[in-house]
C-alpha positions as CSV (number, residue, x, y, z in Angstrom):
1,X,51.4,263.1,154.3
2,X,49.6,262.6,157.2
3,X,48.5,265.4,159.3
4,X,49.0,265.0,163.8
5,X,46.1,266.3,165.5
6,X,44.6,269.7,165.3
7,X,46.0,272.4,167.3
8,X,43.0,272.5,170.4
9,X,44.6,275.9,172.1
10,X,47.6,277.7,172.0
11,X,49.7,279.8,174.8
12,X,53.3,281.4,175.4
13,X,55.3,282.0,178.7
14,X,58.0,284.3,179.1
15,X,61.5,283.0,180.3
16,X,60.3,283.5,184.3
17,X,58.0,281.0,183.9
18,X,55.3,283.3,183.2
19,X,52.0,282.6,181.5
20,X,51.4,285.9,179.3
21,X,49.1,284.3,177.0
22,X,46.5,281.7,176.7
23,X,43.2,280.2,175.4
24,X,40.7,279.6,177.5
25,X,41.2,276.0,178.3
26,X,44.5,276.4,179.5
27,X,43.9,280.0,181.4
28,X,40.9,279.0,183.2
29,X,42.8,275.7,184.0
30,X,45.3,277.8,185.0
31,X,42.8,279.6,187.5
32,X,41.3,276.8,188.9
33,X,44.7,275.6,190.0
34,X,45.4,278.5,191.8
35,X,47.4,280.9,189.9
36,X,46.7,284.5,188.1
37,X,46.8,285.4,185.1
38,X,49.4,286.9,183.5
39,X,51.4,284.8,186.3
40,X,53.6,282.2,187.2
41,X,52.3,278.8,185.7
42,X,50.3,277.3,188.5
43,X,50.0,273.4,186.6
44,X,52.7,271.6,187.9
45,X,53.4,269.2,184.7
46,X,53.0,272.3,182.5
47,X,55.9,274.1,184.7
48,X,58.2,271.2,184.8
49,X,57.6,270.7,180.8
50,X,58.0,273.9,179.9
51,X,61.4,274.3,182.1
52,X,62.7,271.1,180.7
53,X,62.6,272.5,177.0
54,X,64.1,275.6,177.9
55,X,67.0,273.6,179.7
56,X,67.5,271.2,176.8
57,X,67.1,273.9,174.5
58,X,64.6,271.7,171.7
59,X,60.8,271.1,171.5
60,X,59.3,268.6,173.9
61,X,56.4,267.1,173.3
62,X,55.0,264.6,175.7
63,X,51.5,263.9,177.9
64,X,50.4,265.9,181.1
65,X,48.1,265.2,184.2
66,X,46.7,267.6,186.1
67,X,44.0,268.1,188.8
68,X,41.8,271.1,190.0
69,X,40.1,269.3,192.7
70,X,37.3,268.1,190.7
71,X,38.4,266.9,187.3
72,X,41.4,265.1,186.0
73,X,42.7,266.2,183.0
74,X,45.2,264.8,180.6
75,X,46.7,266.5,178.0
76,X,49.0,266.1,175.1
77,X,51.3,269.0,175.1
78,X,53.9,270.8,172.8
79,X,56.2,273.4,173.8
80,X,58.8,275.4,171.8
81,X,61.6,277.0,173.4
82,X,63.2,280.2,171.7
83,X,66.5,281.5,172.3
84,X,65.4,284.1,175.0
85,X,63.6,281.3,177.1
86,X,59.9,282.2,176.1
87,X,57.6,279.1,175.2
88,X,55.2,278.7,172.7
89,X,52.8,275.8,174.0
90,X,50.2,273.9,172.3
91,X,47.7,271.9,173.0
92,X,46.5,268.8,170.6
93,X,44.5,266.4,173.0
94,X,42.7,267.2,175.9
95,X,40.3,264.8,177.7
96,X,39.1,264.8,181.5
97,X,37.4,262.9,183.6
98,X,35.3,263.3,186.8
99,X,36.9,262.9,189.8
100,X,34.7,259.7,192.2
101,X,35.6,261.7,194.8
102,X,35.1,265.2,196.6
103,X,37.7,267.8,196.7
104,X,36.3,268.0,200.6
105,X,37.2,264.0,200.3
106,X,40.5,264.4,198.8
107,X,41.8,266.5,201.8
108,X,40.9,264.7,204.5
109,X,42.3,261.5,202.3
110,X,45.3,263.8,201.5
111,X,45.4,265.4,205.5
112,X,45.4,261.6,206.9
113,X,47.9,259.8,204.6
114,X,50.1,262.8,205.0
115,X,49.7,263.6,208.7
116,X,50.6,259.6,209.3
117,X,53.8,259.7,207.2
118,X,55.5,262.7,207.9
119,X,58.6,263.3,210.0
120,X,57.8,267.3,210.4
121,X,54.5,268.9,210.9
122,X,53.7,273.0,211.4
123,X,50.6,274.7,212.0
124,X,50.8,278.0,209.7
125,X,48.8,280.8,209.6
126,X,46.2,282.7,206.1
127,X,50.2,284.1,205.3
128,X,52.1,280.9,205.2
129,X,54.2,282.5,208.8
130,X,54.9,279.1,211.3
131,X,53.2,279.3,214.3
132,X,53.9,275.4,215.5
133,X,56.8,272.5,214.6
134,X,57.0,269.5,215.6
135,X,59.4,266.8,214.2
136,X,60.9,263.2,215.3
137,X,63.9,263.1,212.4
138,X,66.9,264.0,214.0
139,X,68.1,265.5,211.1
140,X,65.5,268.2,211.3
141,X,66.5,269.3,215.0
142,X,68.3,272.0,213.2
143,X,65.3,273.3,211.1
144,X,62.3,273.1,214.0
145,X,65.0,274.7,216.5
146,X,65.1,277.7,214.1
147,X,61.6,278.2,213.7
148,X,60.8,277.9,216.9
149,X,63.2,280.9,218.0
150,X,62.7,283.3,215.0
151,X,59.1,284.0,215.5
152,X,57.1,285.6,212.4
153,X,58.7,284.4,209.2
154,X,57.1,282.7,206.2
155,X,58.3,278.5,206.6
156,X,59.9,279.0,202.9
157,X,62.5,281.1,204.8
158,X,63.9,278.4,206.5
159,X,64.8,275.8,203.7
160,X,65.2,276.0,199.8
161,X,62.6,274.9,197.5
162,X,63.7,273.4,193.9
163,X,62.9,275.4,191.2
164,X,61.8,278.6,192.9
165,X,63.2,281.5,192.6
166,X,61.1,283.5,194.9
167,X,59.4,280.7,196.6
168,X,58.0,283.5,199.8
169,X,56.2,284.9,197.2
170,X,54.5,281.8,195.2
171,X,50.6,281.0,195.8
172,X,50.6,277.6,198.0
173,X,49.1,275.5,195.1
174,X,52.6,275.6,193.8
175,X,54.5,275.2,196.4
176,X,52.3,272.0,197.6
177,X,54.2,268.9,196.2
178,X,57.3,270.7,195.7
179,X,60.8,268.9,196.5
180,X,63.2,271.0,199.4
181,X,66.3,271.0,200.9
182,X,66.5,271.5,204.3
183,X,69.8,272.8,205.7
184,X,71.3,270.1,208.3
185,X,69.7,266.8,206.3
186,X,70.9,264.8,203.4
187,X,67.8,263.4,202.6
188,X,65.4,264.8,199.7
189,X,62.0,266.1,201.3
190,X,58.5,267.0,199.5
191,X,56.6,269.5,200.9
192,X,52.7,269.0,201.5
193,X,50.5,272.1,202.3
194,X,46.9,271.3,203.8
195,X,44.6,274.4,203.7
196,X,41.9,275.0,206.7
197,X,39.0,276.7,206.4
198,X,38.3,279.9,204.3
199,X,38.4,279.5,200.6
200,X,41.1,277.9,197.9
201,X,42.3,280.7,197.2
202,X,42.6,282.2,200.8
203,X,42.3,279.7,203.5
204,X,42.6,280.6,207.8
205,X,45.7,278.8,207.9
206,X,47.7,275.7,206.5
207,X,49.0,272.5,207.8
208,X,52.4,271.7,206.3
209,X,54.1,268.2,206.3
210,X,57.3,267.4,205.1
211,X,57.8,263.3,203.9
212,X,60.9,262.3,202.7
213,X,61.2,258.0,200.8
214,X,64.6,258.6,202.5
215,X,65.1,256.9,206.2
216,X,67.1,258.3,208.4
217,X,70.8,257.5,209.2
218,X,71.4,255.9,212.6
219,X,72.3,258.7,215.0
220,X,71.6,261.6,211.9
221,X,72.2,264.5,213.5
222,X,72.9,263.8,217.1
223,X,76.1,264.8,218.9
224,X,76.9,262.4,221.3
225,X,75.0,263.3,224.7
226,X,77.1,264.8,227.1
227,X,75.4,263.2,229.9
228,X,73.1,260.8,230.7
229,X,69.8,261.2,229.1
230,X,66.4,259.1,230.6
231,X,64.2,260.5,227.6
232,X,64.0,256.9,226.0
233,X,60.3,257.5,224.1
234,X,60.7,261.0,222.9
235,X,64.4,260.1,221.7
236,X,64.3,256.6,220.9
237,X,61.1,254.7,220.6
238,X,58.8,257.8,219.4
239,X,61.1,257.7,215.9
240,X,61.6,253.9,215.6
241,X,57.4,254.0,216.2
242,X,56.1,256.4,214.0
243,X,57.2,255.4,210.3
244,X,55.8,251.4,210.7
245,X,52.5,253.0,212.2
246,X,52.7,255.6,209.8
247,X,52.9,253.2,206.8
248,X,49.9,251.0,208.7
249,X,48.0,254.1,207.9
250,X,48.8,254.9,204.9
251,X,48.3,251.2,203.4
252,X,44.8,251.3,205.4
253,X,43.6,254.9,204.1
254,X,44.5,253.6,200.6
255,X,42.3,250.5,200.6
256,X,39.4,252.3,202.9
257,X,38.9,255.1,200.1
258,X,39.6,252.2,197.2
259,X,42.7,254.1,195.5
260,X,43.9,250.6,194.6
261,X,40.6,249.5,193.1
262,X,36.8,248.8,193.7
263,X,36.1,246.8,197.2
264,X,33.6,245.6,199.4
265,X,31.7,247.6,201.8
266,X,32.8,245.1,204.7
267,X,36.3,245.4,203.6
268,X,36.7,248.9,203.2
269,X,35.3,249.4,206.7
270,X,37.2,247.1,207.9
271,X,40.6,249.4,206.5
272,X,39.1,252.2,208.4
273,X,39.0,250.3,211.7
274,X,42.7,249.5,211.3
275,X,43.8,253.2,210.1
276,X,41.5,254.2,213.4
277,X,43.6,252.0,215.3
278,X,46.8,252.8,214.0
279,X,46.0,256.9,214.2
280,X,45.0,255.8,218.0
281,X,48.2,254.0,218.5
282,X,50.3,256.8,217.0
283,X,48.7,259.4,218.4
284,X,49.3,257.5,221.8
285,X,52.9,257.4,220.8
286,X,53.0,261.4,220.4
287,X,51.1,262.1,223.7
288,X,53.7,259.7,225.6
289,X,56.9,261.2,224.1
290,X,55.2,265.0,225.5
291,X,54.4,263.5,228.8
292,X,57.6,262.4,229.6
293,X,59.1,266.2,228.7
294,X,56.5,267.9,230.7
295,X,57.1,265.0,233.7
296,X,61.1,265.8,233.1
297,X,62.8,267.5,236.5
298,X,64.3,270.0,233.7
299,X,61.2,271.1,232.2
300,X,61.0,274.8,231.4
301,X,58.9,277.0,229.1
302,X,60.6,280.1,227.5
303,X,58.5,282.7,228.8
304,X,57.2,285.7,226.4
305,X,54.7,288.5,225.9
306,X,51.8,287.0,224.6
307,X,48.1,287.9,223.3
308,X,45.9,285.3,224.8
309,X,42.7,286.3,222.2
310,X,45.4,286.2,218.8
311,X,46.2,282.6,220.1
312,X,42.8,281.4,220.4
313,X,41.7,283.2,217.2
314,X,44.2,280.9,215.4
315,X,43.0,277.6,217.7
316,X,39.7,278.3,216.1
317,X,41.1,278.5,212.7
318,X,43.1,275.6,212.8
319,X,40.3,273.2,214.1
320,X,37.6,275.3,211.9
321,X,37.6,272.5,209.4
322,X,36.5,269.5,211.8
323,X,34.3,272.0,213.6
324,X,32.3,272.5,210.5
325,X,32.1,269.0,209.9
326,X,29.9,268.3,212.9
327,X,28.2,271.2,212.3
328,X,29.6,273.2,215.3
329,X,30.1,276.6,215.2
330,X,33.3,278.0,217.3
331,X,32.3,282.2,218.5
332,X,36.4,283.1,219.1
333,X,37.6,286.3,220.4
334,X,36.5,289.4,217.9
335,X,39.3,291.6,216.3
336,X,40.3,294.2,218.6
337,X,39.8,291.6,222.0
338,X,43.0,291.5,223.4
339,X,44.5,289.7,226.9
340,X,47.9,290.2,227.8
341,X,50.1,287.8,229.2
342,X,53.5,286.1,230.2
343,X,53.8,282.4,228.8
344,X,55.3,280.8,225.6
345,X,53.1,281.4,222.7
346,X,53.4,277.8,221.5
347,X,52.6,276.1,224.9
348,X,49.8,278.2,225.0
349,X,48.1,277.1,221.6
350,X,49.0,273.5,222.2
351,X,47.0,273.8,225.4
352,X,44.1,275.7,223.8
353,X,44.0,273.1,220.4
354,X,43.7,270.1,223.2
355,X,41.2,272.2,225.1
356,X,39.0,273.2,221.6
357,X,39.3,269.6,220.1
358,X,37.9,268.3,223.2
359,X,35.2,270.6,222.9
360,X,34.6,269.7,219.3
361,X,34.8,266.1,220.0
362,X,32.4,265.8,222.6
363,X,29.9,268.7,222.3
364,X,26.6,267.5,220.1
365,X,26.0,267.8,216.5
366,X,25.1,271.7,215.6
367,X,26.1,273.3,218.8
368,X,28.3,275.9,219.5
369,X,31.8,276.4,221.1
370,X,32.5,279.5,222.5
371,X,36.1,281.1,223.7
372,X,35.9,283.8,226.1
373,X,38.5,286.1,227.9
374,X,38.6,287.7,231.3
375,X,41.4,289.3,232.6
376,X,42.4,291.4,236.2
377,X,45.3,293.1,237.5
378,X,47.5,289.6,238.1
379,X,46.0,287.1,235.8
380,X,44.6,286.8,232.2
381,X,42.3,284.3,231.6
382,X,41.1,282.4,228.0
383,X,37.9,280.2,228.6
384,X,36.6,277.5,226.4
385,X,32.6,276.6,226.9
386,X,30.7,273.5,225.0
387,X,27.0,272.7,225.0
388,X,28.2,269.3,225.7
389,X,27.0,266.9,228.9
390,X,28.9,268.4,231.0
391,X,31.2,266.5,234.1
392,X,30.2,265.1,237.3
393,X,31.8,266.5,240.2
394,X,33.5,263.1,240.5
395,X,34.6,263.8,237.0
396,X,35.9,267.2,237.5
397,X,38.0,265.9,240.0
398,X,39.4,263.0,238.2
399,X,39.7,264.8,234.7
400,X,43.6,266.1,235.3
401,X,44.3,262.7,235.9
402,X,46.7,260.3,233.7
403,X,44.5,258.0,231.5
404,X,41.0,260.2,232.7
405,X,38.9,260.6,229.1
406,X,36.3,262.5,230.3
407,X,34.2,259.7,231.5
408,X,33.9,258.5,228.3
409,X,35.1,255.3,226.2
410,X,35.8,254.6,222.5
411,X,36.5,257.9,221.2
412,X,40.3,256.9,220.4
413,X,41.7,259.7,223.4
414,X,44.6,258.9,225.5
415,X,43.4,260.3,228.3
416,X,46.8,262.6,228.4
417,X,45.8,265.4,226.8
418,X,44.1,267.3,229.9
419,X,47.3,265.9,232.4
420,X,49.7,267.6,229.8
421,X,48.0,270.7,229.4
422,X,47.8,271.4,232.9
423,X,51.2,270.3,233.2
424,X,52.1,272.8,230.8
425,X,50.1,275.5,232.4
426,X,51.7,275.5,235.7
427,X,54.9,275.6,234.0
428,X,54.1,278.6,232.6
429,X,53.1,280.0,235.8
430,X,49.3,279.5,235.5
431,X,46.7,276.9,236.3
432,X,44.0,274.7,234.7
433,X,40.7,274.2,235.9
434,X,37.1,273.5,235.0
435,X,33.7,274.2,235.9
436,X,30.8,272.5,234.9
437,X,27.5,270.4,235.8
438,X,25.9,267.6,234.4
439,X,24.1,268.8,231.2
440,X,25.0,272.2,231.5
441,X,28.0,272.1,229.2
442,X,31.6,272.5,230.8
443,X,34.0,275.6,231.4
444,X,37.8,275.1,231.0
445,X,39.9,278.1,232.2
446,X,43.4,278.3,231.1
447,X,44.6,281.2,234.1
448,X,48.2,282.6,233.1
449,X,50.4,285.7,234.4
450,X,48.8,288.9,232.8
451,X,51.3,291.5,231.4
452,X,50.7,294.2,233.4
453,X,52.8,296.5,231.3
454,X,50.1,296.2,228.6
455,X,47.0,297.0,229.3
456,X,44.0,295.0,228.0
457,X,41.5,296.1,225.4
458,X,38.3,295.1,224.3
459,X,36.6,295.1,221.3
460,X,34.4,298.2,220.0
């Protein structure tokens, strides 16, 4: 009789999906992938193998991929179901293979593909809590309106995630790739979670996407309007826009970084001009679609109280990541700075992540960014300072303008940004401004309504 192949490493899970023992190849897999152990299984073919078996109620015994950043593993895997739900796994064939890429290379690759496809984006904080959503389905109005006015909650509190019991409590690495179901859609979505800075296993914040192979009905959604509404980009072109770009992209980002096989220098440059393009394009989209709310006659901001140095220590740790790749090094407000103030908290950061990208984008290789608060009886101030070549006083006084990029051409800007921010900080009650001389650097200062109630502190 002939004999399969020899038993490489064994391990058992209980009936929570729990990894209670394990050889080493599969426990230090199990590490690198970001789970604990004893602890939930943190390989996402081993989890869904293992949970199939248990639902069938027989042995399965089938092949697995899986990926710790910098090796591809496959795997031939057995596992036994008992009549309590434990698993006895096995392992008969393992083989991996270098990855030709970087883990630092799979995330922006990851970050761009995703960022260009999905219908919902939110900035997150180290704890998984929302701090920003955007979306352009209509069938996620529902689910960004939520968020938006129940500050302070994990995102897994707002939709279901398949197969998760306690999904608040799962590390990210698990919940990344995972299917949802979002409470006011139909359609299937899979979740995408992009750490920033810090390490894998605690990073400064996340960016979450949600994609969905679903379109959207016609009208999904949307109650008839009750009156007139003159918003044509933000509600009509902005969604009919975004998923052909978005797949432009995506097609562009696959040949640049040679998913779909080996290619020429020339070529593959050539696929990053056109994903360049198309991020310009759908970016422009975006920044057209938030000009015409800001320009609307019924604008408002939902005012709140407000730390001014919290907000711009979470700018920094969302753009930490492209600040370290030119070097740059961003000095936020310390723990325990503090500047009170009236505004809404997520008008605020979109103003300060437009004002600290620009500062990133322009300022030199190797310099430093700093964000500095100042704050008086009636105002509270946050100030963001480059090493950069500073403005002109033409410049500074066409910078506010519609279409003004800084004096500067092919860096892919709209030249919206600035107009839009200031927009949104006189809406708020405040002002935008610069300082700055040629060489020198430049100074913006977002001004806002301090909360006198509160009064400020500074650090020790």
């Amino acid at each position: 009789m002939m004999m399969g192949p020899a038993i490489l490493a064994q391990a058992s899970c209980d009936a929570a999906d729990r990894l209670v023992t394990a050889d080493e190849i599969i426990r230090a897999l199990q590490l690198r992938c970001g789970g604990e152990f004893p602890g939930t299984i943190a390989i996402p073919s081993l989890l869904e193998l293992v949970r199939k078996a248990r639902r069938f109620g027989m042995k399965l015994a089938r092949p697995i991929e899986a990926n710790d950043g910098s090796q591809e593993i496959t795997a031939w895997v057995e596992v036994q179901p008992d009549e309590d739900g434990a698993c006895a796994i096995q392992i008969r064939h393992w083989q991996t293979r270098t990855l030709p890429f970087s883990s630092g290379d799979a995330d922006k690759r990851l970050l761009a593909i995703n960022s260009a496809l999905a219908e919902f984006h939110a900035c997150l904080d180290a704890d998984q809590i929302v701090l920003t959503v955007e979306a352009e389905a209509p069938d996620l109005a529902a689910l960004t309106e939520r968020m938006r006015s129940e500050p302070g909650k994990v995102w897994t509190e707002f939709l279901t995630i398949d197969d998760a019991a306690e999904p608040g409590l799962m590390h990210w690495r698990l919940l990344d790739g995972a299917f949802a179901k979002v409470p006011g859609s139909e359609r299937p979505w899979r979740v995408t979670l992009v750490p920033q800075g810090g390490t894998a296993e605690r990073p400064v914040g996340f960016n979450l996407y949600l994609n969905s192979d679903v379109l959207p009905a016609v009208n999904a959604g949307q109650p008839a309007p009750a009156r007139e509404d003159t918003r044509i980009i933000g509600r009509d072109v902005a969604p009919v826009l975004r998923q052909p770009i978005a797949r432009i992209i995506a097609n562009a980002e696959t040949i640049r970084t040679r998913l779909a096989g080996p290619l020429a220098d020339e070529y593959s440059d050539y696929a990053a001009d056109i994903a360049a393009a198309g991020q310009h394009l759908l970016d422009l989209v975006d920044d057209l679609a938030d000009l015409e709310v800001v320009e609307s006659v019924d604008f408002t901001t939902a005012p709140d109280h407000v730390d001014l140095a919290d907000i711009a220590r979470r700018a920094a740790g969302i753009l930490g990541v492209r600040a370290r790749e030119k070097r740059i090094t961003i000095d936020s407000p310390k723990p325990g700075e503090s500047a009170r103030a009236i505004a809404e908290f997520r008008r605020v950061l979109q103003v300060l992540l437009n004002l600290l990208g620009n500062a990133i984008r322009y300022a030199p290789e190797g310099s430093q960014v700093w964000i500095r608060l100042e704050q008086d009886g009636t105002t509270a101030q946050v100030i963001v300072a480059d090493q950069g070549p500073g403005l002109t006083p033409e410049q500074q006084a066409r910078v506010f303008e519609k279409f003004e990029r800084l004096g500067r051409s092919g860096d892919g800007g709209s030249g919206f940004g600035l107009y839009i921010s200031r927009r949104l900080a006189r809406a708020m009650g405040g002002e935008l401004s610069v300082e700055s001389a040629q060489g020198q650097g430049a100074r913006f200062i977002l001004s806002l309504p301090a909360n006198s109630a509160v009064p400020a502190a500074t650090a020790g």
